[in-house]
VEXNU-408258 format. One record per residue (C-alpha): residue in one letter; x, y, z. Coordinates in Angstrom, 1 decimal. Layout:
REC  r      px      py      pz
REC  a       X       Y       Z
...
//
This chain:
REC  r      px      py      pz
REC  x     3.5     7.5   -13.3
REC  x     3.5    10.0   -16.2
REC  x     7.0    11.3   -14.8
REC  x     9.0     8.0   -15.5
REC  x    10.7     7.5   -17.9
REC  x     9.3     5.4   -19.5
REC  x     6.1     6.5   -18.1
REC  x     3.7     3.8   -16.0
REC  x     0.5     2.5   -16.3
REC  x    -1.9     2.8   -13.6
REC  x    -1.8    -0.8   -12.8
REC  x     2.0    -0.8   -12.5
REC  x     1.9     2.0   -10.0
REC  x    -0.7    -0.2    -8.0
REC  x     1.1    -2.9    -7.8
REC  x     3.5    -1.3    -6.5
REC  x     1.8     0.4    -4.1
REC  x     0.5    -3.5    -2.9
REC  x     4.4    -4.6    -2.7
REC  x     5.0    -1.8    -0.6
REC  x     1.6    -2.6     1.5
REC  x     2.8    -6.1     2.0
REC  x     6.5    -5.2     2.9
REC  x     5.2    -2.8     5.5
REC  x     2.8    -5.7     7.3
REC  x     5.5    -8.1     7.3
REC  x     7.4    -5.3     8.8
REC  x     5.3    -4.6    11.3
REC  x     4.7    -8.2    11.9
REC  x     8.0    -9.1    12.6
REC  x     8.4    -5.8    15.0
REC  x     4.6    -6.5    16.9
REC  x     3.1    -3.4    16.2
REC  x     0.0    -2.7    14.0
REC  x    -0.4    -3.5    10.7
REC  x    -1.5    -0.9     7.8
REC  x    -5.3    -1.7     7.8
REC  x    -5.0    -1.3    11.9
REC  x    -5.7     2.9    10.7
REC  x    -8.9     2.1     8.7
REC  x   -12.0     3.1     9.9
REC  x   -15.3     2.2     9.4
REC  x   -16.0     5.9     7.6
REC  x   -13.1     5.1     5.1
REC  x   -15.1     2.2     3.8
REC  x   -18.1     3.7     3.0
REC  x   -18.5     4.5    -0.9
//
């Protein structure tokens, strides 16, 4: 975000990272493959 010009806020780069998310599943929806969560594992959710 800092390299933008102008630079981006944490919560812009997020949101873009969920548009991105949700392009992807419809994506994958549309092709029948897995979706993005279809790679997390149990371990990733642990905090």
């Amino acid at each position: 975000g800092a390299l933008a010009d102008p630079p981006l806020t944490k919560d812009a780069i997020a949101g873009r990272i969920r548009r991105l998310l949700a392009l992807a599943d419809k994506r994958a929806r549309d092709l029948g493959i897995p979706d993005t969560e279809a790679a997390v594992t149990p371990d990733m959710l642990v905090v």
